[in-house]
LOZA-848260 format. One record per residue (C-alpha): x, y, z. Coordinates in steps of 0.05 Angstrom, whole numbers, plus 5000, padded with zeros to 4 digits. Each point is the difference from the previous one (the first is absolute). Example, Ala and Ser with C-alpha at 12.3 -4.5 7.8 and 13.67 -1.06 7.14 Angstrom:
524649105156
502750694987
% end
This chain:
164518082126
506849624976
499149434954
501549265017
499749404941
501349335022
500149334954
500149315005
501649634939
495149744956
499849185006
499549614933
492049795001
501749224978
498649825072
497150085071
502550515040
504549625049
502550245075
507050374963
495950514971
495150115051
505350135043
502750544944
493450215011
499450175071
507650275003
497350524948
494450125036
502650135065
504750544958
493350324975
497550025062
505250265032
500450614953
493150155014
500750085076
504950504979
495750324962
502649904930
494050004944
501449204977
499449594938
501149265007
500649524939
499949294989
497849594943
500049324954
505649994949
495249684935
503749824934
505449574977
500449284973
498649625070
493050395006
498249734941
502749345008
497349975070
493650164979
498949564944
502149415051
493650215034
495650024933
498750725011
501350644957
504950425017
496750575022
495649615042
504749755033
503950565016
493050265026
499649495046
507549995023
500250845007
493049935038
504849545064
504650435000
495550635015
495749555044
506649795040
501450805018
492349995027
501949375041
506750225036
496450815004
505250334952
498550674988
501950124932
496850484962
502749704928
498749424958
503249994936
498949384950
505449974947
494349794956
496950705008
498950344941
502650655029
506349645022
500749634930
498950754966
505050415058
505449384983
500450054928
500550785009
506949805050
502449594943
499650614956
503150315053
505649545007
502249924929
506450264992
502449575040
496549324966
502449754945
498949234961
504849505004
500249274988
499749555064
502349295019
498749755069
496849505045
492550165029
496049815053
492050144992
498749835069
505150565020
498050504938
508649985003
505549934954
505949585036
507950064979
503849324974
503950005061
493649935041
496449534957
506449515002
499950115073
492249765004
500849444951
495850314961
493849955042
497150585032
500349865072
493450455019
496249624942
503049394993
498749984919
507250134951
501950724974
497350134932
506050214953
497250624965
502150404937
497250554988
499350824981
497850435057
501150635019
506050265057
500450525044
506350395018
499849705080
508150054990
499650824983
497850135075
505149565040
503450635032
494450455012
496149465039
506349795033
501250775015
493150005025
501449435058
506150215011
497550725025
494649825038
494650154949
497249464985
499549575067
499549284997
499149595070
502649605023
507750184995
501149204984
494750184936
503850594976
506549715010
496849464948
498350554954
506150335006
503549404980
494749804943
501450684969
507450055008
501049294970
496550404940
492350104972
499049694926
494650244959
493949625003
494449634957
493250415011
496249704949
496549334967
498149754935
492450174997
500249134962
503049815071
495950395052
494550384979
496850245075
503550635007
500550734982
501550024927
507250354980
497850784980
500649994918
502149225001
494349595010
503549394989
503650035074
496650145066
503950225059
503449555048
494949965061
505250125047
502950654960
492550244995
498249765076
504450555032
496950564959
494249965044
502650345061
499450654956
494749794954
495449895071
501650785009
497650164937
507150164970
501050494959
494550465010
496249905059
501250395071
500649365041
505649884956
503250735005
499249985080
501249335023
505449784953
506349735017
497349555047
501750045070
501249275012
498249324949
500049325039
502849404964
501349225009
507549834996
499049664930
498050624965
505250395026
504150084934
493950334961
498550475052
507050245020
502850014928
495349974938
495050445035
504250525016
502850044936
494350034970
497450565047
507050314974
499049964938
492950375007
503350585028
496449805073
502449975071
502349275027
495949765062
502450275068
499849335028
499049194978
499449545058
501949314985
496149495044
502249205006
496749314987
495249635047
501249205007
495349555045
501949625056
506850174966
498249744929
499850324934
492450124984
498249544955
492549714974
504449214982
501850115088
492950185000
503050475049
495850644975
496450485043
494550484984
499850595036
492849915016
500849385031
504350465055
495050485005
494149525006
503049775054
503250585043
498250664961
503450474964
503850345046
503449365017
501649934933
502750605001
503449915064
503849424990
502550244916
502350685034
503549755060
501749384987
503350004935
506250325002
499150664965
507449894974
499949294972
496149295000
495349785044
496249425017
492149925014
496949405032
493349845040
504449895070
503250694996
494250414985
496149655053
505450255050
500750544979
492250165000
500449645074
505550285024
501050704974
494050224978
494349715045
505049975061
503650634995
496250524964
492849695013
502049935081
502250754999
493450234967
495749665050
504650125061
500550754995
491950134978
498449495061
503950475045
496250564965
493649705016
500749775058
504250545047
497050594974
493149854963
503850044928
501850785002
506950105008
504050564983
505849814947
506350245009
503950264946
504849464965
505550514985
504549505031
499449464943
506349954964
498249734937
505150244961
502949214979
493449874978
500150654951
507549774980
497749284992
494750154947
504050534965
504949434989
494549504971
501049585066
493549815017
501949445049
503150525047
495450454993
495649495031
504349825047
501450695030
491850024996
499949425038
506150215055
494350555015
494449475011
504049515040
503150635049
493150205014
498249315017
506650055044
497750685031
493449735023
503549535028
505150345034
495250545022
495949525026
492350404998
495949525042
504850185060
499150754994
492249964994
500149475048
504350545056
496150584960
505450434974
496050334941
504350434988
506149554971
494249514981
497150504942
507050144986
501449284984
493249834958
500750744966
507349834985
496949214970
494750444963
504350374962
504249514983
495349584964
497750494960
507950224978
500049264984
494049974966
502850584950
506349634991
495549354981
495250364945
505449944936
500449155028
493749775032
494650564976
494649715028
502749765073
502050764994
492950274984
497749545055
504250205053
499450754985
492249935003
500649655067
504050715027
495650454972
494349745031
496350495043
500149395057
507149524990
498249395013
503249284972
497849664947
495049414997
504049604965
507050015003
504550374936
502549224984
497549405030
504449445014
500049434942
500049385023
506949544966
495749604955
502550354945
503349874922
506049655001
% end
């Protein structure tokens, strides 16, 4: 059985999971799933990033200890998988001892190309990020995410060598080895890189942060959390030793929010160079969410959970609306109006109307046995090329072009009139022909909407088909969020 490792990044625990990374979360998962059905053996990691200045600082706001309240924070985050049914089968807590003890040994590992070095720049702890003069001068001096000045620090910290691997990583994109999607992401990279890589600060004075992973023989520095953060998508594998680590490294595919995209398509894969190891085959760069085109923001009080969604129209329409309609490719917007729709239209309308339709016909013309016929005639080759290419949108919409043509074949075929001047013969043809095409569709559906899936295939399999007692998706009335 081949091998299949999918990531997600791992969010910094400081605060609730919000709607971006759950839909990271459900891309990844549909990737997992995916593999499965093609019968690859699967791991599938997430995780809470857990050290760094703004944990700290975050949780002494609150009046708790640190550890508690990375606890608490870690313990959403895991409960936020259960809620949207991802099936990951790794959690990995930067605050793990067998992380903290696997990252120190990758600092060992990485040493000849570290070295200490005097540092003067501008910081933001609410971004864990250094910023240049230009930008600072450009912000006024006030960090626009934070709203509170750049601190001006001096201090001695420890480099590593990011500028020694500027042509093997851009050798690496170049050739096709190291895929990022989409093509406007890696032309970004391409240009990052080829403007040139300078070495970077991986390390803070112990007397200035002290939640971290102490330097290996320097215990007056800790790693930079974002430095150390990235180690975990071989630490999780139990790098260097372990078997998952031997079989399932480099990773097939790591999902990532646009922001992050320097760290994952430049310092780690220099890093992973350095190491000796194999690049990731693929990184797939996903977009920002606004609402009701707005930037998310708690002052707009314009935040919303992803349980709210869910409370009201379950997960799959969660899923549903993150997968399809958010462009795969860039931003997208979410707002109460165009998920009700969208649940209306598309989802209750089309694909719940199919369901009932064909099992009714089932039922009723011929006592709910029919004989299937064979849906060798499905062409769902764009749907294969659509996820291959990260494109979840089409994929869903080639799913649904099936749905809404068997809705059009009903129609066209018209049923009632053949049972009605009793030609069985083209009549079984017809509801075979309906039959089988649900069930192609509920296949294509299981990576998206696992349990509509699950559902429908039950329904088929029955010994007697016969429609449901409720409908897949009631209609919601328009009394909704605004």
């Amino acid at each position: 059985m081949s091998k299949y490792f999918v990531t997600t990044s791992i969010p910094y625990a400081n605060a609730e999971p919000h709607i971006g990374f759950a839909m990271e979360l459900t891309v990844a998962d549909v990737l997992a799933r995916q593999a499965r059905a093609k019968g690859h053996e699967v791991i599938f990691s997430t995780g809470t990033d857990e050290h760094g200045g703004k944990i700290a600082e975050k949780a002494q706001e609150v009046g708790m200890t640190t550890k508690d309240f990375t606890d608490e924070m870690s313990e959403r985050f895991r409960s936020l998988s259960s809620l949207l049914n991802i099936s990951n089968n790794r959690f990995i807590r930067t605050t793990d001892k067998d992380h903290e003890r696997r990252a120190s040994l990758i600092w060992q590992k990485l040493k000849k190309d570290i070295y200490k070095s005097s540092y003067i720049g501008w910081y933001c702890v609410g971004d864990e990020a250094f910023f240049t003069e230009t930008e600072v001068k450009e912000l006024n001096g006030i960090c626009p995410n934070h709203e509170r000045p750049f601190e001006k620090v001096e201090e001695e910290n420890y480099f590593f060598k990011l500028s020694a691997y500027e042509d093997q990583i851009l050798k690496a994109i170049e050739s096709g080895q190291f895929i990022i999607l989409p093509e406007s992401k890696r032309n970004e990279v391409l240009s990052l890189i080829r403007g040139g890589l300078e070495d970077i600060s991986v390390s803070r004075p112990k007397d200035k942060i002290s939640w971290g992973i102490p330097v290996p023989d320097d215990q007056e520095q800790v790693m930079y959390v974002w430095f150390e953060a990235l180690m975990n998508y071989i630490t999780v594998l139990g790098y260097p030793e372990k078997d998952d680590f031997k079989n399932f490294w480099p990773a097939d595919i790591q999902v990532i929010g646009k922001d992050i995209i320097r760290f994952h398509a430049a310092i780690w894969p220099a890093m992973l160079l350095s190491l000796g190891l194999s690049l990731p085959k693929k990184l797939y760069v996903h977009g920002f969410i606004t609402i009701n085109d707005q930037k998310i923001s708690k002052s707009l009080g314009n935040t919303v959970h992803p349980q709210d969604i869910v409370d009201k129209y379950g997960v799959d329409t969660f899923r549903y609306y993150f997968l399809r309609h958010i462009p795969s490719n860039e931003d997208g917007d979410f707002s109460w109006q165009r998920l009700e729709a969208a649940y209306n239209n598309e989802l209750a309308n089309e694909l719940g109307n199919a369901l009932q339709r064909s099992l009714n016909m089932a039922s009723k013309y011929f006592d709910g046995k029919i004989r299937t016929l064979p849906g060798s005639d499905h062409d769902i080759s764009l749907y294969t090329e659509a996820l291959e290419a990260c494109r979840f949108d089409r994929a869903l919409d080639e799913v649904w072009a099936h749905i809404r043509g068997l809705n059009q074949f009903i129609d066209e075929e018209k049923p009632w009139v053949l049972f009605a001047n009793n030609d069985k013969e083209h009549l079984e043809e017809v509801v075979g022909h309906t039959i089988s095409s649900l069930n192609m569709i509920a296949c294509l559906l299981e990576p998206f909407l696992p349990d509509t899936a699950e559902r429908i295939q039950q329904l088929l399999s029955a010994p007697k088909l016969e429609p449901p007692a409720t409908t897949l998706f009631p209609k919601q009335s328009s009394n909704t969020k605004a």
